[in-house]
C-alpha positions as CSV (number, residue, x, y, z in Angstrom):
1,X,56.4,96.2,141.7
2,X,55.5,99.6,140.7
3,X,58.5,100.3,137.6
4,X,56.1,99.7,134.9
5,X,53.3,101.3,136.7
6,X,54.8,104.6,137.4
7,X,56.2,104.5,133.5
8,X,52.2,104.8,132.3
9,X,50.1,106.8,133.0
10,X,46.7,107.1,131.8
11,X,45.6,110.5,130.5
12,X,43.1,112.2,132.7
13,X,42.4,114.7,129.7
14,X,39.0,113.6,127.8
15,X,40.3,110.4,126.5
16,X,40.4,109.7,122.7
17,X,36.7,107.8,121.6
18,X,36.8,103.7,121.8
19,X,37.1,101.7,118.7
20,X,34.3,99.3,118.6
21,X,30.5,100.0,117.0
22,X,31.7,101.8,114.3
23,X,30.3,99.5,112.0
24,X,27.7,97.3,113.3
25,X,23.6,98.0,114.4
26,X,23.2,97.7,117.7
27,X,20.0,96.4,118.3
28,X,17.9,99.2,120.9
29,X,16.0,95.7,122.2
30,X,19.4,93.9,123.3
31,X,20.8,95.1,126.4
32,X,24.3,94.1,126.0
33,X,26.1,91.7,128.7
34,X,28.7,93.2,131.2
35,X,31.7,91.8,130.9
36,X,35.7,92.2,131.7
37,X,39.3,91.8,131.1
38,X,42.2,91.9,132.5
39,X,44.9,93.4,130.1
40,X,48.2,92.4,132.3
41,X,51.5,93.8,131.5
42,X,55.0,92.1,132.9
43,X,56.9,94.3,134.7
44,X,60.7,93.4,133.6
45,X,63.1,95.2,131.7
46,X,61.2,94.5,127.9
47,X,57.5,94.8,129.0
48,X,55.0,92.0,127.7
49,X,51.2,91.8,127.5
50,X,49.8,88.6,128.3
51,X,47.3,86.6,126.1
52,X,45.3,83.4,126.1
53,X,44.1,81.2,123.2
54,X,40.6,80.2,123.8
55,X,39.7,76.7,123.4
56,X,38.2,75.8,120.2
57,X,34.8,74.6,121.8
58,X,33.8,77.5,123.7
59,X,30.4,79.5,122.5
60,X,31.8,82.8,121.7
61,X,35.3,83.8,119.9
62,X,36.3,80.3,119.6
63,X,40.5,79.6,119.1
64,X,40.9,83.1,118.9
65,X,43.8,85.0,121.1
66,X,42.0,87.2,123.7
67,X,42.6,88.8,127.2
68,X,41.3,86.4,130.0
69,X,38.0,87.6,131.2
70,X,34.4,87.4,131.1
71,X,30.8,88.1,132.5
72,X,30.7,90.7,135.2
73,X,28.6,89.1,137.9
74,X,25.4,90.9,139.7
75,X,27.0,92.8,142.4
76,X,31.1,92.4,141.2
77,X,32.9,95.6,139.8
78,X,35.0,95.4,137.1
79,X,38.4,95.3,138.7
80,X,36.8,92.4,140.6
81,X,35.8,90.5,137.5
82,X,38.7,90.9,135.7
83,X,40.9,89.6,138.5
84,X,38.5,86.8,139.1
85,X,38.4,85.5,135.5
86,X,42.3,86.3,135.6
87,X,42.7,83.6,138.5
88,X,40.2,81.5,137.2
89,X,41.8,81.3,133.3
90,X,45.8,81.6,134.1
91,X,45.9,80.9,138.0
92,X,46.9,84.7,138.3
93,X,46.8,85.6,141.8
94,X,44.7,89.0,142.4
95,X,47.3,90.0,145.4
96,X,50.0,90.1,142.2
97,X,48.1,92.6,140.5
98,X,48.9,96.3,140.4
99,X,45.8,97.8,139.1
100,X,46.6,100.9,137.1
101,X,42.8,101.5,136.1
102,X,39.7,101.0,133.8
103,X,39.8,101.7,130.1
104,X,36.4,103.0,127.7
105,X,34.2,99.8,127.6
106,X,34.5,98.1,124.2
107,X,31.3,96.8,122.6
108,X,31.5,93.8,121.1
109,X,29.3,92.2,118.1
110,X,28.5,89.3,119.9
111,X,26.5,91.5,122.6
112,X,29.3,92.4,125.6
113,X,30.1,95.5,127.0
114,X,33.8,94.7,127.8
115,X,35.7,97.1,129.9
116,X,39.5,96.5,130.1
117,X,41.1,96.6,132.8
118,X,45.1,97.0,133.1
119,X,47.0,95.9,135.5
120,X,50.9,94.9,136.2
121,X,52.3,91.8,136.8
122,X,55.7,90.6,138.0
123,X,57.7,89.0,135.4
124,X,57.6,85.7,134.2
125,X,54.7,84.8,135.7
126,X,53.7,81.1,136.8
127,X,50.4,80.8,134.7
128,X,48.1,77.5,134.3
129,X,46.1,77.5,131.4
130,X,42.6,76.2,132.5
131,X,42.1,73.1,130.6
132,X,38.6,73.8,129.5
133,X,38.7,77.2,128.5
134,X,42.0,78.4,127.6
135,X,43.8,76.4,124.9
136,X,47.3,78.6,125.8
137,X,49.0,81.2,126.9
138,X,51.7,83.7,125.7
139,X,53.7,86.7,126.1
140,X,53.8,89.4,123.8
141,X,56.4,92.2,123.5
142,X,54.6,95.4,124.6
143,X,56.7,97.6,122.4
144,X,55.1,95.4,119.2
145,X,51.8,95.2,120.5
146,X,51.7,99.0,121.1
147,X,53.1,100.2,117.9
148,X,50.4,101.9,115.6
149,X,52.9,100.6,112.6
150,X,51.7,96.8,113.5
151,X,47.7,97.7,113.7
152,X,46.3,96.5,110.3
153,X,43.0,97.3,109.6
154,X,41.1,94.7,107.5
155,X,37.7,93.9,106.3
156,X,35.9,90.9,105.9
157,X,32.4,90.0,105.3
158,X,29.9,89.1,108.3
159,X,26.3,88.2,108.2
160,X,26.3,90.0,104.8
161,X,27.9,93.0,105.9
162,X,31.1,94.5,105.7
163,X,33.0,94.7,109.0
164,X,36.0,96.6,110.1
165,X,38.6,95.2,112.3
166,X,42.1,95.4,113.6
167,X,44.6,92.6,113.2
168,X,48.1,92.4,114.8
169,X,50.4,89.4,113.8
170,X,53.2,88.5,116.1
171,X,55.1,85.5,116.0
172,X,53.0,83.5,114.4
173,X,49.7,84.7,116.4
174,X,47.1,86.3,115.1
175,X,45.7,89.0,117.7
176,X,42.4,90.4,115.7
177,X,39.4,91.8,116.3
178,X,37.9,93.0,119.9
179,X,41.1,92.0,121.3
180,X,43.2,93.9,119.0
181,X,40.8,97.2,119.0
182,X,41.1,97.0,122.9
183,X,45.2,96.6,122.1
184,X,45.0,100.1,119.6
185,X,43.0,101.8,121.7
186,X,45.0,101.4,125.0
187,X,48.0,102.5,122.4
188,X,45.8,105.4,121.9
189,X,45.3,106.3,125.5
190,X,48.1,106.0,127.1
191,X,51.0,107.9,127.4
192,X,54.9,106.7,128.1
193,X,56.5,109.0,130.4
């Protein structure tokens, strides 16, 4: 299962700077959480990028679309993490995982330093939504995901500021904010060969 693997390949030159903070305080006092995600691509003939909807309960980025993932624990890498919260989320076995490798860590507003990891998957993958934390599952087209032509930036107003964020609308999904500036800038580092 290397096909999609061996089709990107992540630029060793200085890589382009991470979206994220551009508009937002961060606060010198908070020492922000370390967290992960697994950004998992199927390798089949028409590549896809796998999502979860988070469940409409949960504390932080409630019902939105997002990469599974979550807090790094004391001692775990990131690679470890990721694959962890992969299993934990979707049922993803870690031994189906080709890890292609660590992308800059994206800040988020709610205090995480995220750091995505990518990794390849065989196609149409057997995934079970865990049924308190992920609401569903999908696949989306890597081709659309990936295309800077789809990457609308938008504003909106949060805790009486304006904020700046990405927003990437497929078939009826709406794929904003960390998640999509994590989606642009993996567009923006990698390189089809």
């Amino acid at each position: 299962m290397n096909g999609l693997a061996d089709r990107f390949r992540l630029s060793l030159d200085p890589s382009p700077p991470a979206l994220g903070g551009d508009d937002f305080v961060v606060d010198p006092a908070h020492v922000p959480a370390p967290a992960a995600v697994l950004i998992a691509l199927t390798d089949s003939p028409q590549p896809g990028m796998i999502l979860t909807v988070r469940r409409e309960h949960m504390r932080t980025h409630a019902g939105q679309v997002a990469f599974p993932g979550g807090r790094i624990d004391p001692g775990e890498t990131a690679i470890a993490a990721a694959l962890r919260e992969a299993n934990e989320e979707l049922g993803l076995v870690s031994a189906d995982v080709a890890i292609i490798g660590e992308l800059e860590p994206y800040r988020t507003i709610t205090g995480f330093d995220v750091i995505p990891v990518l990794g390849v998957i065989p196609p149409d993958p057997a995934l079970e939504p865990h049924e308190h934390e992920v609401a569903d599952c999908f696949e989306a087209p890597l081709d659309f995901v990936l295309d800077p032509g789809n990457h609308h930036r938008r504003t909106a107003l949060f805790q009486g500021r304006d904020r700046h964020y990405y927003e990437i609308n497929w078939n009826g999904r709406k794929i904003w904010g960390a998640t999509a500036a994590m989606i642009v800038n993996l567009s923006l580092r990698l390189e089809w060969s």
